[in-house]
N, C-alpha and C positions, 0 to 999 in steps of 0.2 A: 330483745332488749338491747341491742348493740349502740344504739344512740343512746343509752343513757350511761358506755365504756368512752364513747368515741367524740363526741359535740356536744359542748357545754355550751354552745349559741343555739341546737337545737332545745338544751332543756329550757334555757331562760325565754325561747318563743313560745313551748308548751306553757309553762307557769303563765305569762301572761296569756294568753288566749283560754287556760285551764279558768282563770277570772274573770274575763271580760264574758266569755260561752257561758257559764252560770249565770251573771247577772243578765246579759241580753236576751236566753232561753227563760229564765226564771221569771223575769218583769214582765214577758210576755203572759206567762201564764197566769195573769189574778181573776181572771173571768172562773177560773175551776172555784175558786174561794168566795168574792165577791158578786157572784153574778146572781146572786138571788139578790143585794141590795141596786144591783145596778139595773135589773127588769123593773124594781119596784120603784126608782128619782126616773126613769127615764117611760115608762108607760109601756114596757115593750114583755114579750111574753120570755122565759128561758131562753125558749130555743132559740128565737132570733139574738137573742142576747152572745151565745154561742158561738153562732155564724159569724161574729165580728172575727173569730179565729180562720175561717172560712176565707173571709176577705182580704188579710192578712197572706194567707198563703198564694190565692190568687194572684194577690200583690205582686209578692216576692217572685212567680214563677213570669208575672211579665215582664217584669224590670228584669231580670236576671240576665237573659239573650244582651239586651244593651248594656250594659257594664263589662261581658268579655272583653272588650277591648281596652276598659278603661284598668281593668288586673292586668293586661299583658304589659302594658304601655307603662302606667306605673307602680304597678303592686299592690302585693295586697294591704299593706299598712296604710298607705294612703287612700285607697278606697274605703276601710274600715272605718279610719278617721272621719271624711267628708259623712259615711252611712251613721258614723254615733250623732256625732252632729241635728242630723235630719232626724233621729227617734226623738230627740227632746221636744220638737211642738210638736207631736205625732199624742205622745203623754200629756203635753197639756193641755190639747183639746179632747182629749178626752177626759181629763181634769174637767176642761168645761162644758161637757156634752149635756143639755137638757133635753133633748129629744133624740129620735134616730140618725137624721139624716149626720150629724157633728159628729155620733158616737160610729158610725162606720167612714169618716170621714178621717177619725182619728186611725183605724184600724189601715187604712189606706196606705196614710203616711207611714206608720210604722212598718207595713208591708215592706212600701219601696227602701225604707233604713232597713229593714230586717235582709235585703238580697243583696247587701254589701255587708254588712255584718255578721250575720247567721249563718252557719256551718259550710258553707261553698266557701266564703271568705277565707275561714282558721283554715282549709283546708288546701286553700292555694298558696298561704303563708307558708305552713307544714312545706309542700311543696316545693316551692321556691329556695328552702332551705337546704330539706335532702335531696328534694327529686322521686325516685321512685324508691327510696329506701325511706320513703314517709309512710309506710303503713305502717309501723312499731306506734309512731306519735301518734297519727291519727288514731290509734285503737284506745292511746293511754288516753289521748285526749276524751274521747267519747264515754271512758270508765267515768270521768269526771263529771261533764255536763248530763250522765244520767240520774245524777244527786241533784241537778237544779230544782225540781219540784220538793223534794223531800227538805234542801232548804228553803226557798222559794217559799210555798204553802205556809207554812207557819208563820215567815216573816209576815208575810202580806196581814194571814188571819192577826197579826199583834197590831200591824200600826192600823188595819182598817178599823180594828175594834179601838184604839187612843187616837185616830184622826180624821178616822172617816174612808172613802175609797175615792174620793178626789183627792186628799190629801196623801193617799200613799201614790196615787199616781204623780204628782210633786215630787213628793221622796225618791222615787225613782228614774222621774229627768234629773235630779241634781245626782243620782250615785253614778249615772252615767258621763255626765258632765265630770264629776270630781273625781272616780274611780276608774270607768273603761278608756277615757280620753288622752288624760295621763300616761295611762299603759301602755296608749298605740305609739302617743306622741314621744316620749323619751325610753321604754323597756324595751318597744319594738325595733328589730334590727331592719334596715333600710333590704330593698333588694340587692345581693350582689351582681353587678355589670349592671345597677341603674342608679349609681351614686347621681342624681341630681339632675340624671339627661333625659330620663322618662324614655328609657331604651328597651326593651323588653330584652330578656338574653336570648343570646345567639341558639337556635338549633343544629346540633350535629348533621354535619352534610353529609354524612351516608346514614343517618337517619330513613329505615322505612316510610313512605307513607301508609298510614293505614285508609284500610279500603272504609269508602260509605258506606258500604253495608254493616262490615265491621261494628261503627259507632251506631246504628241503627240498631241492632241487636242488642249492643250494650246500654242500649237508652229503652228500647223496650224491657229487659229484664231487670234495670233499677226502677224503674216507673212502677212494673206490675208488681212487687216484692212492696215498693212503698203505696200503692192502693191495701196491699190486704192489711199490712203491719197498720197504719195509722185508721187505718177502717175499723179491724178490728179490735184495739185497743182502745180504741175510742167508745167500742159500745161493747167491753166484753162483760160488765156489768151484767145490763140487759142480757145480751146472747145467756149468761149462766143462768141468770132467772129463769128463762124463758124455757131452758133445758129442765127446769121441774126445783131448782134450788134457792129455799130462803132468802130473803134479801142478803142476813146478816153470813150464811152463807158463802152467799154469790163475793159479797163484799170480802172477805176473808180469805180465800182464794184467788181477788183478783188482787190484793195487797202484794200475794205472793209473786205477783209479775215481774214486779221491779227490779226486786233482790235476783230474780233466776236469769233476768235481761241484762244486769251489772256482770252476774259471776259469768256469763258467758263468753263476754264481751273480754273479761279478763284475761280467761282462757286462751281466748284468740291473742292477747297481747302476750301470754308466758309464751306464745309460739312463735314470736318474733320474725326473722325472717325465711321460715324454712317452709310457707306457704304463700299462696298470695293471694289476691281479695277472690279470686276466680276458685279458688281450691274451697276457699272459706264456706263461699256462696253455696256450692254445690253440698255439703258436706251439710250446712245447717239449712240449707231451702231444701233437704230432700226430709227434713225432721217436719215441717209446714204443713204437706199432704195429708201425712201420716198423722199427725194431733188432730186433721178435720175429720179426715175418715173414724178415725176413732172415735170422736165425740158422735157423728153423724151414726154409727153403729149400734152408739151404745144409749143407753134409755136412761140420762142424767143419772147413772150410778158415780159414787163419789170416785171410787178408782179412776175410773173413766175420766171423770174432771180433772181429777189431778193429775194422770198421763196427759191429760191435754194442756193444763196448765205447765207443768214439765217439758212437755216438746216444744209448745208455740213458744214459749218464755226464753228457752236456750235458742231455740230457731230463729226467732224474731232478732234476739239480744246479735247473735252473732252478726245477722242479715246485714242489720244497720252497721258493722265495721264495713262486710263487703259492699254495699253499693258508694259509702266514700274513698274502696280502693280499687275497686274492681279496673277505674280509669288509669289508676297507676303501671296496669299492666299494659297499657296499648300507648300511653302518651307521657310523650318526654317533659322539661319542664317549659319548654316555650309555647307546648299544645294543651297543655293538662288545665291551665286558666278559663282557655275558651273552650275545651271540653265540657268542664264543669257549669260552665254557664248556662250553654247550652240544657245540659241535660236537667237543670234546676229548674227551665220551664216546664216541663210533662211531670216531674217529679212530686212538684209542689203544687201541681190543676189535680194528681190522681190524689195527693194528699185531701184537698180539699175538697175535690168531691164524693172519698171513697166514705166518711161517717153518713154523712145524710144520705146515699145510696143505701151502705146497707143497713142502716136504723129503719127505713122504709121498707124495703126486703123483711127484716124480720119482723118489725111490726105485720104487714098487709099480709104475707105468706108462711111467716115462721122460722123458725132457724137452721132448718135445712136449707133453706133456701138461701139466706147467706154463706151458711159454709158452701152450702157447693160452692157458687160462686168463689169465693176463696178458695177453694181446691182445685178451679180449673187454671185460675190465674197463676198457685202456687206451681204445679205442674207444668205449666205453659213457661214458667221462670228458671224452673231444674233443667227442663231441654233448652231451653235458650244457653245457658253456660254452659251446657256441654259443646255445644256448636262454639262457642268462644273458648272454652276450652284447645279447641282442634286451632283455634285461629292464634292462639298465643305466639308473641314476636321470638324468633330464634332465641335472641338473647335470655331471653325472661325463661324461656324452659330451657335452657341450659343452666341456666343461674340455681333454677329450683332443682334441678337433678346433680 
C-alpha cells in the first residue's frame, strides 16, 4: 500500500477511474436484469439476448490491437475521453432497438467504446503514473469495480421498473456524459513528458528487450485463466445444478462468489509490493485445478461445493489482479500501453467465446466435461508462469528478493 504513503496524484487517478470503472462496467451490465423484457419488445429468445454481451467483447478485443498506438501517442485520458464519447449513441440505439439487427448494432458500438474505456484503459492510466509500481492501484482498483453489479443491478432493476429499459438506457448515456466525461476531462491528470505534444515517454536505453516468446507465453496464460474464469462464472449456476443441487441452492452458493472474489482480491492488495502479478498467479491459479478435481471427485456433496466454491472464488478473485499485472513485470512504461493492447484481443475473443462453449459442453455431455476442460486449461496456465516465472527481468527479481 505504499502509494497510498507516497503519491497523492496516484490516489486522486484511482478515485476517478474507481468512478468512472463502476459506471462503465455497471451500465454494461443491464441485460443480467432486463433481459427477459428486452427478448419480449424485441422478439428474440434469452439467449440471443445475452450474446449482445458476446458481441461486445468480440468488439472490444478487435478494436483493442488499433488503439495501442493511439495510448502510447497520447494517453490514456484522452483515449478514455474520445471511448466515453462513442458509448453514448452505442446506449441510444439500443434505447432505440426494435428488432435484432439495431440491438447488436448497439452492442457493437459499445464494444469499440468499451476497448478504450474498460479495464486495459484504467490500467495504462495506473500505469502511466507509477509504472510498474502500479500493481498496489491496480488491485485497489479492481476491489472496487467488483461492487459494479452489486450496485449496478439494483439501480438498473429501480429505474427499469419507473421508466422502462429504453429509458434507463438514456439514463445511462447522460451519467456518462455528466459523470465519467467530467472526470476524464478536468480530475484526470494529463500524461507526464506529453503535456500537449502527443509524445509517448521516453524508454530507458539500457532497457531489456523482451524476447516474443516471452509475451507469447504471457498472452497465452492471461487468455487461458480468462477462458475458464468468465466461462465459468457465467454458467456456475447451471454447472451446481447440474452437480445434483436445488436451484435455490445452487443459487446461494453462487451468491457466495462475489464476496470470496472481492476478499481475495484484497488480500492480494494488504500484500502490496512484496510480490508481483507472476507470484500472485501461480499461488492462486494452483487453487483453479484443485476446486475442479474436487468437484469432479466428488458426487455434489455440499462439503465438496463449498471447497469448490472457496477455491475457485479465492482463485478466480486473485487471478483477475494477476492477468492486469502480470505485464508489469516484463514491460516498462513506454511498452506496457501496446502490451496491453495487444493482449486484450485473445483476452476478450476467450472471454466471449468461453460461456457458450462450455453451457454447450455441459448441456450435450455433462459437467465433467466442462470441468475437465477447465482443469486442462487451469494447469496448462500454472506451467505457463512457472516458465515466466524463470524469465522474470533481473531487476524485478532482485527487487522481489
Amino acid at each position: 500500500m505504499r502509494f497510498l504513503k507516497s503519491d497523492s496524484r496516484l490516489i486522486g487517478v484511482l478515485l476517478v477511474l474507481a468512478i468512472t470503472q463502476l459506471v462503465g462496467w455497471g451500465t454494461i451490465g443491464l441485460p443480467a436484469i432486463i433481459g427477459r423484457d428486452l427478448a419480449a419488445d424485441l422478439g428474440m429468445s434469452l439467449p440471443a439476448v445475452f450474446a449482445g454481451t458476446s458481441v461486445l467483447y468480440v468488439a472490444m478485443g478487435l478494436c483493442a490491437p488499433w488503439l495501442a498506438k493511439s495510448f502510447a501517442r497520447h494517453g490514456a485520458r484522452t483515449v478514455m475521453m474520445i471511448g466515453t464519447v462513442v458509448t453514448v449513441p452505442g446506449f441510444v440505439l439500443l434505447s432505440l432497438a426494435r428488432e435484432p439487427m439495431l440491438y447488436f448494432a448497439a452492442w457493437i458500438v459499445l464494444g469499440i467504446a468499451g476497448s478504450a474505456t474498460l479495464s486495459t484503459g484504467a490500467y495504462i492510466m495506473l500505469n502511466e503514473v507509477a509504472g510498474r509500481q502500479a500493481k498496489s492501484a491496480i488491485g485497489a482498483l479492481m476491489l472496487v469495480t467488483g461492487l459494479s453489479n452489486s450496485i449496478f443491478w439494483p439501480a438498473t432493476s429501480f429505474l427499469s421498473g419507473h421508466l422502462g429499459w429504453r429509458g434507463t438506457c438514456l439514463v445511462y448515456a447522460a451519467t456518462l456524459i455528466l459523470v465519467s466525461l467530467p472526470l476524464y476531462a478536468f480530475a484526470a491528470p494529463r500524461r507526464r513528458g506529453a503535456e500537449g505534444d502527443g509524445g509517448a515517454p521516453a524508454k530507458p536505453e539500457d532497457a531489456p528487450p523482451i524476447a516474443r516468446s516471452t509475451f507469447r507465453l504471457v498472452v497465452a496464460a492471461i487468455t487461458l485463466n480468462a477462458f475458464v474464469n468468465f466461462g465459468l462464472s457465467a454458467i456456475l449456476i447451471e454447472l451446481l445444478r447440474a452437480e445434483g443441487l436445488a436451484p435455490a441452492q445452487a443459487i446461494a452458493f453462487g451468491s457466495m462468489l462475489g464476496v470470496i472474489q472481492v476478499s481475495a482480491r484484497g488480500l492480494d492488495f494488504l500484500g502490496g509490493g512484496r510480490w508481483d502479478g507472476i507470484t500472485t498467479g501461480l499461488v492462486a491459479g494452483t487453487a483453479l485445478p484443485v476446486a475442479m478435481l474436487l468437484l469432479m471427485m466428488s458426487e455434489g456433496t455440499t462439503w465438496a461445493v463449498a471447497a469448490f466454491i472457496l477455491l475457485y472464488g479465492a482463485g478466480s478473485g486473485a487471478m483477475a489482479v494477476a492477468r492486469a499485472t502480470i505485464p508489469l513485470v516484463f514491460y516498462d512504461q513506454a511498452e506496457f500501453a501496446k502490451a496491453m493492447s495487444m493482449i486484450a484481443l485473445p483476452l476478450n475473443l476467450a472471454s466471449a467465446i468461453s460461456p457458450p462453449l462450455l453451457v454447450g459442453l455441459l448441456t450435450e455431455f455433462g459437467s465433467r466435461s466442462a470441468l475437465g476442460l477447465t482443469f486442462v486449461c487451469s494447469c496448462a496456465t500454472v506451467l505457463i508462469l512457472v516458465l515466466l516465472g524463470r524469465r522474470r527481468p533481473r531487476a524485478v527479481a532482485a527487487a522481489l528478493t
